[in-house]
ROMI-701173 format. One record per atom (N, C-alpha, C): residue in one letter; chain; atom name; x, y, z. Coordinates in Angstrom, 2 decimals, padded with zeros to 5 digits. Layout:
BEGIN
r r:A; c:A; a:CA; u:X; v:Y; w:Z
...
//
This chain:
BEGIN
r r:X; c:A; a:N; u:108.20; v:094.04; w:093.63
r r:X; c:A; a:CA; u:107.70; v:093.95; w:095.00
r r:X; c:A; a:C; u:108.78; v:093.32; w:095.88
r r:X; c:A; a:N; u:108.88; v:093.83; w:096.93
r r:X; c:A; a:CA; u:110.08; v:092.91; w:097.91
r r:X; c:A; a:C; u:109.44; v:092.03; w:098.58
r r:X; c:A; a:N; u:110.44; v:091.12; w:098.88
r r:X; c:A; a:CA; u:110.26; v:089.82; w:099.45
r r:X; c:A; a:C; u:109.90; v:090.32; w:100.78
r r:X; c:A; a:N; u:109.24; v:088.88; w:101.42
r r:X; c:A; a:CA; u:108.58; v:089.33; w:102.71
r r:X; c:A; a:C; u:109.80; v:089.46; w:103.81
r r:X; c:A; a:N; u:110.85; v:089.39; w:103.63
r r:X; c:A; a:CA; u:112.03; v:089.37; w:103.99
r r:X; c:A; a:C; u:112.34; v:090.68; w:104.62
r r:X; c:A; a:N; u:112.46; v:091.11; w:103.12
r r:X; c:A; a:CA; u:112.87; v:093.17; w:103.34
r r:X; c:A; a:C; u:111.27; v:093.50; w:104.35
r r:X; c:A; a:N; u:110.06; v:093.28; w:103.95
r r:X; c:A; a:CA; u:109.17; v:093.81; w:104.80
r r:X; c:A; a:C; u:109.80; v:093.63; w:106.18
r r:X; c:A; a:N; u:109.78; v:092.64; w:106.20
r r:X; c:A; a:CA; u:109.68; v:092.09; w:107.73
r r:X; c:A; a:C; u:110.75; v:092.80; w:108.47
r r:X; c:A; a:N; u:111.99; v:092.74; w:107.91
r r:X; c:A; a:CA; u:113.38; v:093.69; w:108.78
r r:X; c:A; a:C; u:112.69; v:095.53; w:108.52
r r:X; c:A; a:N; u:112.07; v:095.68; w:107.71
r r:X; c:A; a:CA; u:111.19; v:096.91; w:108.48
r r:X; c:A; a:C; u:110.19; v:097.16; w:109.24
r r:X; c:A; a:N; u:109.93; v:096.11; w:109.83
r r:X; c:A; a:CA; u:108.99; v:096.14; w:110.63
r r:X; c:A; a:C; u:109.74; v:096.11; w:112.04
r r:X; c:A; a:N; u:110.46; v:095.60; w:112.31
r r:X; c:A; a:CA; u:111.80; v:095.15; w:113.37
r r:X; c:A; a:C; u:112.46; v:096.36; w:113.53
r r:X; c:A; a:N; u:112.73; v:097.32; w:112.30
r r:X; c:A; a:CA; u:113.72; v:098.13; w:112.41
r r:X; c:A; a:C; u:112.72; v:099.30; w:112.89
r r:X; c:A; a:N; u:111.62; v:099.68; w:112.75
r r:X; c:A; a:CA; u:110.70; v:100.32; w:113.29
r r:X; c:A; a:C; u:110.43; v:100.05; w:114.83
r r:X; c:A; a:N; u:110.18; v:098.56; w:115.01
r r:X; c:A; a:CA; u:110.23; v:098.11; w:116.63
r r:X; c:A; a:C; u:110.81; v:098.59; w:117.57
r r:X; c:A; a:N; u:112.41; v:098.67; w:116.87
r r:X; c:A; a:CA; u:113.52; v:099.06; w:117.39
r r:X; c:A; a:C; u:113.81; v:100.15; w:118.16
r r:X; c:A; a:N; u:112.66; v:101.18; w:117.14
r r:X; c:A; a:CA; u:112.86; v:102.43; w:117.74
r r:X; c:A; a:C; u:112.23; v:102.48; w:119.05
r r:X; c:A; a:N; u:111.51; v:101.44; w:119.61
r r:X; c:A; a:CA; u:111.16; v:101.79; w:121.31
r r:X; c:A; a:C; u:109.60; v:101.38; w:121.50
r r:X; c:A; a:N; u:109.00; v:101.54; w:122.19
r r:X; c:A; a:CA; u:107.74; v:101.23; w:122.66
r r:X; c:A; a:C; u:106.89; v:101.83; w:122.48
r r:X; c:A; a:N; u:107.33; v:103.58; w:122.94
r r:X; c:A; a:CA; u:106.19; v:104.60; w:122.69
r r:X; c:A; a:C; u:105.86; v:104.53; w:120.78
r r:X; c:A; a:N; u:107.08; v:104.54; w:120.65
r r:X; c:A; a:CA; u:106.83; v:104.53; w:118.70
r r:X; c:A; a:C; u:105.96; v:103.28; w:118.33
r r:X; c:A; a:N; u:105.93; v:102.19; w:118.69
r r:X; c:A; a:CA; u:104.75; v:100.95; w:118.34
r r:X; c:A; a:C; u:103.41; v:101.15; w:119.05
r r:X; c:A; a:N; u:103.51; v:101.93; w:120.19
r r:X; c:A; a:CA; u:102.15; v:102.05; w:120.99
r r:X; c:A; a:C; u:101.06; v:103.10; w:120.43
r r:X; c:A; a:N; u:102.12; v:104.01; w:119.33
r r:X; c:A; a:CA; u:101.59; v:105.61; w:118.75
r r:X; c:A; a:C; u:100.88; v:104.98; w:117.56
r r:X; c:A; a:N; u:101.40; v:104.14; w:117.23
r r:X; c:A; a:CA; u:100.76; v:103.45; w:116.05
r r:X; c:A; a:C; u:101.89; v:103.67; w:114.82
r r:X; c:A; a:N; u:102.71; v:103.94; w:114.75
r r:X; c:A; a:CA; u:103.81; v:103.88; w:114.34
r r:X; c:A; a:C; u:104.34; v:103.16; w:112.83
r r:X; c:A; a:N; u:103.85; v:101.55; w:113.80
r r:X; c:A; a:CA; u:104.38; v:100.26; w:112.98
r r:X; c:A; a:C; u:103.11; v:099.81; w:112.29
r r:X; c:A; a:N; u:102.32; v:100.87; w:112.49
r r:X; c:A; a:CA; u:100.98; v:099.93; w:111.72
r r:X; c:A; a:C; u:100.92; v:099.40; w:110.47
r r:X; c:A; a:N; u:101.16; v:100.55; w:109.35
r r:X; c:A; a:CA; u:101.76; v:100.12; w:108.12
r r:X; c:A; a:C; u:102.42; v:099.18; w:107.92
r r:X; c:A; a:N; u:103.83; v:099.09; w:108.64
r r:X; c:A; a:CA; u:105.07; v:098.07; w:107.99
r r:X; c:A; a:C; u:104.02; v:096.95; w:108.85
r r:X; c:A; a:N; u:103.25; v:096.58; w:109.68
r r:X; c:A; a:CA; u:102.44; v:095.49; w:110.04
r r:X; c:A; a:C; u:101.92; v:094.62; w:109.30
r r:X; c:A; a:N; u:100.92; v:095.57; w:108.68
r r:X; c:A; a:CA; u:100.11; v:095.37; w:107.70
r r:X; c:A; a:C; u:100.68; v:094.85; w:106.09
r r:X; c:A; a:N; u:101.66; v:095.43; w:106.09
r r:X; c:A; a:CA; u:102.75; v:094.81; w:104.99
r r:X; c:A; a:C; u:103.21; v:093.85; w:104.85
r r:X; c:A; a:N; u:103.59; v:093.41; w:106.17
r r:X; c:A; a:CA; u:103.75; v:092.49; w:106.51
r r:X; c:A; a:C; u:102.50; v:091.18; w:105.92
r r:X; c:A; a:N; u:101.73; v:091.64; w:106.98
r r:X; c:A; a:CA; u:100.11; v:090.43; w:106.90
r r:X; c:A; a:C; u:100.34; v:090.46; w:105.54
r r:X; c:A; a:N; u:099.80; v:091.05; w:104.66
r r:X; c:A; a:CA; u:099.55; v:091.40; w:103.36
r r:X; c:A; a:C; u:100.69; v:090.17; w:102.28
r r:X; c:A; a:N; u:101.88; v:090.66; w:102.59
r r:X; c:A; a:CA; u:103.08; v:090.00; w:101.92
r r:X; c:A; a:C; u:102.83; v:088.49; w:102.64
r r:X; c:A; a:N; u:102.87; v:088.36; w:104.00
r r:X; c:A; a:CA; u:102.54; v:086.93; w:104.74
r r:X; c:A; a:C; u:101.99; v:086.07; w:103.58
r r:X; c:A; a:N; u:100.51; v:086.54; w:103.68
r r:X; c:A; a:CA; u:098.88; v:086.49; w:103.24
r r:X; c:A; a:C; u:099.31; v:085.94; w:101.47
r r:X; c:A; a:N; u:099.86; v:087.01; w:101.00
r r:X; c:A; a:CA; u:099.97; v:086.17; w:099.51
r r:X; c:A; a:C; u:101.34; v:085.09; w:099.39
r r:X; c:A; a:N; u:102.23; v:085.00; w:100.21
r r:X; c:A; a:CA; u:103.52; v:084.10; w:099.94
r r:X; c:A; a:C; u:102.02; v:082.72; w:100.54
r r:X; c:A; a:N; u:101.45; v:082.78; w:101.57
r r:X; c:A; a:CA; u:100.54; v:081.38; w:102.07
r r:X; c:A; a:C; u:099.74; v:081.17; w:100.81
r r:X; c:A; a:N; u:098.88; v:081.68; w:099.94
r r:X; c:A; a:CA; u:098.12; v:081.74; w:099.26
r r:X; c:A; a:C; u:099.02; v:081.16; w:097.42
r r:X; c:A; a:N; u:100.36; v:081.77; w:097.63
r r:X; c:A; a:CA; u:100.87; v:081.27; w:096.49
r r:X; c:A; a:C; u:101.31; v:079.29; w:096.81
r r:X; c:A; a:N; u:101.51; v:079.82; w:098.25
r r:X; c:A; a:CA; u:101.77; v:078.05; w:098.46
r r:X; c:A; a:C; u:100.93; v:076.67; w:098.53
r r:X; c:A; a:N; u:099.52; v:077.46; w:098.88
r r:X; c:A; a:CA; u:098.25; v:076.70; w:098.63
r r:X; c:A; a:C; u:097.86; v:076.15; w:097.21
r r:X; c:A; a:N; u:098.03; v:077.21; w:096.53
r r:X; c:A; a:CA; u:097.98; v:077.25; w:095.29
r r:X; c:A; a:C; u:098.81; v:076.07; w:094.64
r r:X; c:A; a:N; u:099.80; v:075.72; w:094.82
r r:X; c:A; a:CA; u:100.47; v:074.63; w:094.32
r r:X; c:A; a:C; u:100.76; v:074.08; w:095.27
r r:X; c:A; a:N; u:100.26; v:073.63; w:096.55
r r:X; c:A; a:CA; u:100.10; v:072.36; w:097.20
r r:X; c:A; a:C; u:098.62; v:071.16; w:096.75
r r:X; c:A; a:N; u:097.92; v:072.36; w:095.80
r r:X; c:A; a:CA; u:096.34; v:072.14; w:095.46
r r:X; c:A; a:C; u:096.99; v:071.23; w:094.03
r r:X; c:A; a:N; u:097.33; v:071.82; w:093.17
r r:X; c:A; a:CA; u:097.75; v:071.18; w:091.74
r r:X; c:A; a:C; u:098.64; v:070.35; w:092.33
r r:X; c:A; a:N; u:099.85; v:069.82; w:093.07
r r:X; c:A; a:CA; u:100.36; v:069.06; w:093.40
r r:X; c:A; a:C; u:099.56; v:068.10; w:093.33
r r:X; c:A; a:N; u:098.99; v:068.20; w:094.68
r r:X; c:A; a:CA; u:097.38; v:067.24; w:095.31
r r:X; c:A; a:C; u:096.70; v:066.59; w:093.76
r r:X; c:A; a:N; u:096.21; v:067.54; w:092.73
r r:X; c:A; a:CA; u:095.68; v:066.59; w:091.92
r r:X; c:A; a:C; u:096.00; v:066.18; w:091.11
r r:X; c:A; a:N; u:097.62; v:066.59; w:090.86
r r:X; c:A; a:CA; u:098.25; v:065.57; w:089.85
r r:X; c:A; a:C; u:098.22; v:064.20; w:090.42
r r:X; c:A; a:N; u:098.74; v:064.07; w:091.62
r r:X; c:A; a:CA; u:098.64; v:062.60; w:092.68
r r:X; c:A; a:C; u:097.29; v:061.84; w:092.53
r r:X; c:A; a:N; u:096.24; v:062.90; w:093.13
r r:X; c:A; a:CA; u:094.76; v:062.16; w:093.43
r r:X; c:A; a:C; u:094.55; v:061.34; w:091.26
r r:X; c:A; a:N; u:095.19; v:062.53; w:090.21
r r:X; c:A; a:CA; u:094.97; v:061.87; w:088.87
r r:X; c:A; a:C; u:095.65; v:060.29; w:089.14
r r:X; c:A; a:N; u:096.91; v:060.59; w:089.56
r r:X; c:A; a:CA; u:097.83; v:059.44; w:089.00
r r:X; c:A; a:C; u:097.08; v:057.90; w:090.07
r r:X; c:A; a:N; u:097.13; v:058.64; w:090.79
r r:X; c:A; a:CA; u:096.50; v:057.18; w:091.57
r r:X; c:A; a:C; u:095.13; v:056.81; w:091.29
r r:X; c:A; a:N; u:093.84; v:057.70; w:090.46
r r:X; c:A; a:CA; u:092.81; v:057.16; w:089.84
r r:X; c:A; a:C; u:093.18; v:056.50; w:088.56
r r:X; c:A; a:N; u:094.38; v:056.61; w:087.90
r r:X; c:A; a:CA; u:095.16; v:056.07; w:086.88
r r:X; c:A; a:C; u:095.31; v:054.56; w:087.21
r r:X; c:A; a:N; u:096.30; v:054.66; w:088.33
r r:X; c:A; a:CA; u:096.85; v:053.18; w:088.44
r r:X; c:A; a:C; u:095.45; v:052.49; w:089.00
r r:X; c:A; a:N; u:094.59; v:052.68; w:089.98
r r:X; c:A; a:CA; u:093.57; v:052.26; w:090.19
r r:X; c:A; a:C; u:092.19; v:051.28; w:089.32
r r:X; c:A; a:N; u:092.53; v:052.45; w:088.13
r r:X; c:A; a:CA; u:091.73; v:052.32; w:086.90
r r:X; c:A; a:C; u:092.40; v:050.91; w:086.35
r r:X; c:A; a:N; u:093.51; v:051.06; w:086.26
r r:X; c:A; a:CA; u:094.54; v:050.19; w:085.68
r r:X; c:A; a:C; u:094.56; v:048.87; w:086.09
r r:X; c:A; a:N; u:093.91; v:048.69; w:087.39
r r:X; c:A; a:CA; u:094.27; v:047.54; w:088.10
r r:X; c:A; a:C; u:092.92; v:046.86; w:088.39
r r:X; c:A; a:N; u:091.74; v:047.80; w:087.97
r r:X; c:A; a:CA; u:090.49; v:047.41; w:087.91
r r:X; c:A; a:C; u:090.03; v:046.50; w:086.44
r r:X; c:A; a:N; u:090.46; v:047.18; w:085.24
r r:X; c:A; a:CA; u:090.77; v:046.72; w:083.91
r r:X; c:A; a:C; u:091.48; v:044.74; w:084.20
r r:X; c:A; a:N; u:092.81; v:045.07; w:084.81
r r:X; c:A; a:CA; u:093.32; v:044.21; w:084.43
r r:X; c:A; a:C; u:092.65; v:043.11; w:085.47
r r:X; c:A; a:N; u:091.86; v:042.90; w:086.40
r r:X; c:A; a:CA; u:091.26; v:042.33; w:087.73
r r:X; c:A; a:C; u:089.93; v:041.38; w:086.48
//
């Protein structure tokens, strides 16, 4: 699959061709390819901003735990 990279410079390079060609509906596809490619690069980044998040939320119920014990 290409990076949202290559999508995206086809979507531009389609643009390119003028106004009437984006107004005809033209660019709809490489659009949508776009969203689509967008849509899962956000979704892969959620995804491990989430496991990030609960390795942290673990480690700090860790030390917490830790400091309740020793109290």
């Amino acid at each position: 699959m290409p990076s949202c990279e290559d999508v995206i410079a086809v979507l531009e390079e389609c643009h390119a061709r003028g106004f009437m060609w984006k107004a005809m509906g033209m660019c709809s596809d490489a659009k949508r390819d776009v969203t689509l490619c967008l849509r899962a690069e956000r979704l892969k980044r959620t995804a491990t901003n989430r496991e990030a998040a609960k390795v942290k939320r673990e480690k700090v119920k860790a030390v917490w735990a830790e400091i309740d014990e020793n109290s």
